[in-house]
Structure formats: structure tokens, C-alpha cells
C-alpha positions as CSV (number, residue, x, y, z in Angstrom):
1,X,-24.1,-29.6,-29.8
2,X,-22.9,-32.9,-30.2
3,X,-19.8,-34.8,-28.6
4,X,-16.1,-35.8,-30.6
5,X,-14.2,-38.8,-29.4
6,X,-10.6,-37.7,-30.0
7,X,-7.1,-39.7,-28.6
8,X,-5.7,-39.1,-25.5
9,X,-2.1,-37.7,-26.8
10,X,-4.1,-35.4,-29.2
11,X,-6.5,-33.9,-26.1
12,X,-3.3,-33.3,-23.9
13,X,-1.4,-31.2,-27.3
14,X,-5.3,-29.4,-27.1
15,X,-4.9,-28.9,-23.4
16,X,-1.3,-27.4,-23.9
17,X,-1.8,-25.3,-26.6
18,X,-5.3,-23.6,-24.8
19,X,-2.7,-22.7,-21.8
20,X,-0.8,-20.9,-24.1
21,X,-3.2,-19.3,-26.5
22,X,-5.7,-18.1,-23.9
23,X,-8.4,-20.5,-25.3
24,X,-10.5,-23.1,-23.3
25,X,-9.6,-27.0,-24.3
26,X,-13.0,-26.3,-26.4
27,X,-12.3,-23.0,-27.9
28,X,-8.7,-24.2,-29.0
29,X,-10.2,-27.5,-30.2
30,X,-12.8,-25.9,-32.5
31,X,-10.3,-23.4,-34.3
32,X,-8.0,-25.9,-35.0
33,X,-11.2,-27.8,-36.6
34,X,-12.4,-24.6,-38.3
35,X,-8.5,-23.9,-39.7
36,X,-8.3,-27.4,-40.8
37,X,-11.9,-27.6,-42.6
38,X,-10.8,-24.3,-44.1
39,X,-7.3,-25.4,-45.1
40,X,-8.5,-28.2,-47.0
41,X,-11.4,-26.1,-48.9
42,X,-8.7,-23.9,-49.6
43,X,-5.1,-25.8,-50.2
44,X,-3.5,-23.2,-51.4
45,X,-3.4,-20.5,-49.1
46,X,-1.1,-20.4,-46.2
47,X,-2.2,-20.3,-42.5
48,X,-1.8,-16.3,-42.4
49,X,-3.8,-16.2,-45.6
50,X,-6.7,-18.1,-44.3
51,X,-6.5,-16.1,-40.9
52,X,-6.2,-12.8,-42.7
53,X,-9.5,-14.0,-44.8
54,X,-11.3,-14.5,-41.7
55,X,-10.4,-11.5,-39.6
56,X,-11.7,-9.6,-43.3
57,X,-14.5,-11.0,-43.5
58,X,-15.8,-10.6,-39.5
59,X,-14.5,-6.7,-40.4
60,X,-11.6,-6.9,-37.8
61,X,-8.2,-5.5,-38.7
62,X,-5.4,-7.8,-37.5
63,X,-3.1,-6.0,-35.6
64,X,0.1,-4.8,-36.8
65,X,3.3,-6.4,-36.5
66,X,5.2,-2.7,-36.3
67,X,2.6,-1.5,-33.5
68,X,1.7,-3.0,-30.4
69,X,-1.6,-4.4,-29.5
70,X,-4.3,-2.4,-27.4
């Protein structure tokens, strides 16, 4: 494990958006890394595409937007 330098402002929009998605500062940092390495490998899907790709291929079914989470 190694250590990233990144800009004040952009740690405290990290720090905001872990409050509201549940995710430690780390956690949200490294998905936003992972969607961004994959969005560039792949510029032509959308971000639903790319998160739809990866909940395939860890075999999870995303939830439904007619049925309400478990």
C-alpha cells in the first residue's frame, strides 16, 4: 500500500461524498479511482454501464429500480 498526495479542496469533496455514500474517505477515494481508470479504458460507456459491467462480472445483481432494496 502506498500513499497519494491529493489537494486539500479535492480531499474535503472525498470527505463529503463518503458521509453520504456510506464509504470511509479511503473507500470513496479508491472507487472514484477505480471508475475513473475504468472510464478512460472504456470512453464509451456511461457510468451505469461501467457499474452494471462490474456488479456482472463480481456475479451481483444490481438491485432493481421498481423493488426496494433488502
Amino acid at each position: 500500500m502506498g500513499l497519494v498526495k491529493i489537494d486539500d479542496a479535492l480531499h474535503e469533496e472525498i470527505r463529503r461524498a463518503s458521509t453520504v455514500m456510506c464509504r470511509s474517505i479511503n473507500a470513496q477515494a479508491e472507487f472514484w479511482m477505480k471508475i475513473g481508470m475504468l472510464a478512460e479504458a472504456h470512453p464509451t460507456l456511461s457510468f451505469t454501464e461501467i457499474v452494471r459491467r462490474e456488479l456482472a462480472a463480481a456475479q451481483a445483481a444490481p438491485a432493481s429500480a421498481d423493488r426496494p432494496a433488502a
